[in-house]
C-alpha positions as CSV (number, residue, x, y, z in Angstrom):
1,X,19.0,9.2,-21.3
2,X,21.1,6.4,-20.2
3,X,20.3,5.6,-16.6
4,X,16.2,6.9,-17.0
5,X,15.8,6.6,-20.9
6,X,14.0,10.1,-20.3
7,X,15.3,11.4,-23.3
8,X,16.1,10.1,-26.2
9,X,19.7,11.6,-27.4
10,X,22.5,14.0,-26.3
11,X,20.6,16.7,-27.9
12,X,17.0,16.2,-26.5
13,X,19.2,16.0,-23.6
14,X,20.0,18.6,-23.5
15,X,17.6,21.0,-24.3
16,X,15.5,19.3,-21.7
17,X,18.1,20.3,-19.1
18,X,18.4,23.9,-19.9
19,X,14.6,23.7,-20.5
20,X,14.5,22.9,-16.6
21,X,17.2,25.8,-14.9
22,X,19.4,23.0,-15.2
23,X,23.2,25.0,-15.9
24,X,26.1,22.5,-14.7
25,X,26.9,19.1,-16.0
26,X,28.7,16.3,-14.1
27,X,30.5,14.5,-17.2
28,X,30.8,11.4,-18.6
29,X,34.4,13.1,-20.3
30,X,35.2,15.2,-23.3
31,X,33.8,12.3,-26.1
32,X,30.6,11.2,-24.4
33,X,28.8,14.5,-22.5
34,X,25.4,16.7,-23.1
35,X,27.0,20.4,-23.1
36,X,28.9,19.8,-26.2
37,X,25.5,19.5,-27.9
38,X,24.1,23.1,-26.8
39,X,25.6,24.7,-29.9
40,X,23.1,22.5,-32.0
41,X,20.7,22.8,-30.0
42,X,20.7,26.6,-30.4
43,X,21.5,26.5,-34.2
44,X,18.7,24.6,-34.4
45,X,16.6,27.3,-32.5
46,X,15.6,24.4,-29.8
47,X,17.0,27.1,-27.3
48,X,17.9,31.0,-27.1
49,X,20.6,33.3,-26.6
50,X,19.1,34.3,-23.9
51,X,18.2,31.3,-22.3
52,X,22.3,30.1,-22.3
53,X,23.1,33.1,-21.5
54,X,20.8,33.2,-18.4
55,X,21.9,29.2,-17.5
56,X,25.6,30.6,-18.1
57,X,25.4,34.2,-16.1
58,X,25.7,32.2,-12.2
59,X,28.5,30.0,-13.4
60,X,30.7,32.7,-14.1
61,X,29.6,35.2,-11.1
62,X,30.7,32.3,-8.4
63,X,34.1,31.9,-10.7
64,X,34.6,35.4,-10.2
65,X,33.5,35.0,-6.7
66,X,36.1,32.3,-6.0
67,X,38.8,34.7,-7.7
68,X,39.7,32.5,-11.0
69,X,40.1,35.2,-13.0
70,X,42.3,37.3,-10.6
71,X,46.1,36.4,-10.0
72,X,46.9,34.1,-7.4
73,X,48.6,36.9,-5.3
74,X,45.2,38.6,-5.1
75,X,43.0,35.8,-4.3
76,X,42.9,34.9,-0.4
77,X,42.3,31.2,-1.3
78,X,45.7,30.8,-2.3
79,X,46.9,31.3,0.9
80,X,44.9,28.3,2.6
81,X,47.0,25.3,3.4
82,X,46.5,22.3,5.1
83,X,46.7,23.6,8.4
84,X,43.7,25.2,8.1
85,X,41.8,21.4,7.6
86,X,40.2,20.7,10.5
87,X,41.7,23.7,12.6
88,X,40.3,24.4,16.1
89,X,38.5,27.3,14.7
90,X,36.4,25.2,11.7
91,X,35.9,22.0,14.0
92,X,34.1,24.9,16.7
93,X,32.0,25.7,13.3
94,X,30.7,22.2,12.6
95,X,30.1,21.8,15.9
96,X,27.6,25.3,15.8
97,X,26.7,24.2,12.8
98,X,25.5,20.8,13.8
99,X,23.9,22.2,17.0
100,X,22.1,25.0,15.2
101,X,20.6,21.9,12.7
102,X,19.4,19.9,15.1
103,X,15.5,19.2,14.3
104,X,13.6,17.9,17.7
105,X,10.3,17.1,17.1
106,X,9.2,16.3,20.7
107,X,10.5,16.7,23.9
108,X,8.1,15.3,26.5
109,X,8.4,16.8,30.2
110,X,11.2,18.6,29.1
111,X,13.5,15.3,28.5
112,X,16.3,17.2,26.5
113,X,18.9,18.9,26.6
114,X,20.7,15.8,29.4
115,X,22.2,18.1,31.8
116,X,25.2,16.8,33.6
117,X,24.2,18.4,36.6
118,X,21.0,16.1,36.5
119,X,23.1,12.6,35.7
120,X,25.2,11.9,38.5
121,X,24.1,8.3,40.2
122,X,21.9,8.1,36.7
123,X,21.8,5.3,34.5
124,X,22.2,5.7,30.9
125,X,21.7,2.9,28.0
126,X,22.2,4.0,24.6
127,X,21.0,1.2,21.9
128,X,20.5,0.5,18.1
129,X,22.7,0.2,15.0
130,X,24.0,3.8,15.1
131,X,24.8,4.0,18.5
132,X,28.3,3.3,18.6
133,X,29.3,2.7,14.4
134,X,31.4,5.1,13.0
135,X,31.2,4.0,9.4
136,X,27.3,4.7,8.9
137,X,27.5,8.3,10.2
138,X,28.4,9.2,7.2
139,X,26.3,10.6,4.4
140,X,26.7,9.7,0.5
141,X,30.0,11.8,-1.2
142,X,30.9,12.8,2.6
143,X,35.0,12.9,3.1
144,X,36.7,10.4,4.8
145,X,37.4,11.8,8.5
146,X,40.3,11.4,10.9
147,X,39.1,8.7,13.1
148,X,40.2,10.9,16.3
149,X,37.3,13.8,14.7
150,X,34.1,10.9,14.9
151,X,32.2,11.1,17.7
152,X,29.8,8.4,18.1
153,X,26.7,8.7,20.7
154,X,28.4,6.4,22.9
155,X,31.4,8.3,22.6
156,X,30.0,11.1,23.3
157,X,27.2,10.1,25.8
158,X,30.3,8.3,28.1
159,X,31.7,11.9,28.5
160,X,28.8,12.7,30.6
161,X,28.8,11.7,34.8
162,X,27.0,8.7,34.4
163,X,26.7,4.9,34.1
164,X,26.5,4.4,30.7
165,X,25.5,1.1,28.9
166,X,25.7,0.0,25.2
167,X,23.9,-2.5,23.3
168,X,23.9,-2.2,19.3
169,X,20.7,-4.6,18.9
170,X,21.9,-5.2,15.1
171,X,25.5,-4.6,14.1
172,X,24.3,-3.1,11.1
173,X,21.5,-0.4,9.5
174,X,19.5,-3.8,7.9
175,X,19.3,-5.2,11.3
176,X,18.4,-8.4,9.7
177,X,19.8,-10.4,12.6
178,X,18.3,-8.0,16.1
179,X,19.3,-9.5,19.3
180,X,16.2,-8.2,21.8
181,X,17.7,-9.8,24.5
182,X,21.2,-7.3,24.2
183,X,18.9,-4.3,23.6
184,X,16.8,-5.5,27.1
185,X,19.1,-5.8,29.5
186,X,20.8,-2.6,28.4
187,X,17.9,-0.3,28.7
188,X,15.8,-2.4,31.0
189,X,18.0,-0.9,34.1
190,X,18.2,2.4,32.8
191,X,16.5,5.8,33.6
192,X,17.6,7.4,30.3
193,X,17.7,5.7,27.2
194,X,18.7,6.9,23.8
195,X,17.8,4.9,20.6
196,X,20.2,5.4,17.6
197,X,18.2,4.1,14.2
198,X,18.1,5.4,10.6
199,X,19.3,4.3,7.0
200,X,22.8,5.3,6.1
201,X,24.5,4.4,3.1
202,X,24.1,0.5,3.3
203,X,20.5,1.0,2.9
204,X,20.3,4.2,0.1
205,X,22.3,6.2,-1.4
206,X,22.6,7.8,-5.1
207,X,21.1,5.7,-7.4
208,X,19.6,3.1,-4.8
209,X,16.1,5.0,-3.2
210,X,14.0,2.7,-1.3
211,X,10.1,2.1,-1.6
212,X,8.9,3.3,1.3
213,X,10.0,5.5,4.7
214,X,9.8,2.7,6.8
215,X,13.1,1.7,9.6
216,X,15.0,-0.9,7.8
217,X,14.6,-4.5,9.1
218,X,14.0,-4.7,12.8
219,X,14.8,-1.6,13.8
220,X,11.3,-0.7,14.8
221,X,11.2,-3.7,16.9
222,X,14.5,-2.3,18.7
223,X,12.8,0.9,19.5
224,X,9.8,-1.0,20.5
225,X,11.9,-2.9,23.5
226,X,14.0,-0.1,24.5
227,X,11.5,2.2,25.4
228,X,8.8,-0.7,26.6
C-alpha cells in the first residue's frame, strides 16, 4: 500500500495478504500495522474463520516448537549462552554447510577441487572486487562477524603451498574505476587463476533490485583479461 500502492487501505491490505498464504507481519508498530484490521475484515465476511485460523495454525505450532508456552526450566533454549556463538562445533557446521551449498556449474578437465598436493612450485593469481574485501561478503540482514571468523579468497587461497598473487581490478562491486593493467600482470604469470565478481549489497539489496543480470560496471571486462 505504501511502498507499491498495490492496495488501497489497511483493510484491502490485508485481506489481500491472507488472500495470498501470507500469515506474519513485519510492523510499522502498534498504531500504524495491517493485522489489527483482520477483525474487520472478517466481520465484514472479506475472510473466514477458517481461513485465520488456517494462516494462524503454523504460527503457534513453531511457538510451541520453540517452547514459549513451557517454563523456562523445561525449555533447552534457556540454557544456551554466549559461549555457544560461534563455538568450534557451529563454525565446523557453516563450514559443511557452505561446502554442501556450493553450486559448480562447470569444471573443465577436472579444474576443481585445487589440491595442495598438485600446487607446490604453482602460481596462483586471484583477481576482482571480491577477492580480498571483507565488507561485500556479506548478504542483506546478515550479522556483523568477528573479523578473525571472515575468510576472504585470498585469505583463504594463501593457505595453500603456493605463490599466490592479488589484484582487486576495482576496489569496489561497481567497478566504475577497473585497472586492467593490476588485473594483467597478476594473472598474466599465473597457471591458476580465480576471478571473484558479483553484486553484494552496494549494488542491490531490499528495496533496490536492478534491471537486468548483467556484472556491474567492468566486471566483465575484468574476467575478460584474467582468463585471456
Amino acid at each position: 500500500m505504501l511502498g507499491h500502492h498495490y492496495t488501497r487501505s489497511f483493510l484491502e491490505t490485508a485481506v489481500a495478504a491472507m488472500n495470498a498464504g501470507c500469515n506474519l507481519e513485519l510492523s510499522y508498530g502498534m498504531r500504524n500495522n495491517v493485522f489489527t484490521h483482520i477483525p474487520q475484515a472478517l466481520a465484514m465476511g472479506n475472510i473466514t474463520l477458517q481461513m485465520l485460523r488456517d494462516r494462524v495454525r503454523p504460527l503457534f505450532y513453531t511457538r510451541m516448537r520453540l517452547g514459549e508456552f513451557d517454563p523456562p526450566s523445561m525449555n533447552p533454549y534457556s540454557a544456551l549462552d554466549l559461549s555457544a556463538v560461534q563455538s568450534p562445533e557451529h563454525r565446523n557446521l557453516s563450514l559443511e554447510a557452505a561446502v554442501k551449498s556450493f553450486v559448480l556449474l562447470k569444471n573443465v578437465r577436472g579444474t576443481l577441487p585445487l589440491r595442495a598436493r598438485d600446487l607446490p612450485g604453482k602460481r596462483l593469481a586471484v583477481v576482482g572486487p571480491f577477492a580480498d574485501n571483507p565488507r561485500v561478503l556479506f548478504g542483506d540482514y546478515a550479522p556483523v562477524p568477528e573479523p578473525r571468523y571472515i575468510y576472504t579468497p585470498r585469505r583463504g587461497l594463501e593457505m595453500l603451498p603456493a605463490n599466490v598473487s592479488f589484484a582487486a581490478g576495482c576496489g569496489e562491486p561497481r567497478c566504475q574505476q577497473y585497472s586492467r593493467a593490476e588485473v594483467m600482470s597478476a594473472a598474466g604469470a599465473a597457471d591458476v587463476v580465480v576471478v571473484c565478481l558479483g553484486t553484494g549489497l552496494d549494488v542491490e539489496t531490499e528495496a533496490k533490485d536492478r534491471r537486468d543480470l548483467s556484472l556491474p560496471g567492468q566486471q566483465l571486462e575484468l574476467l575478460q583479461d584474467a582468463v585471456q
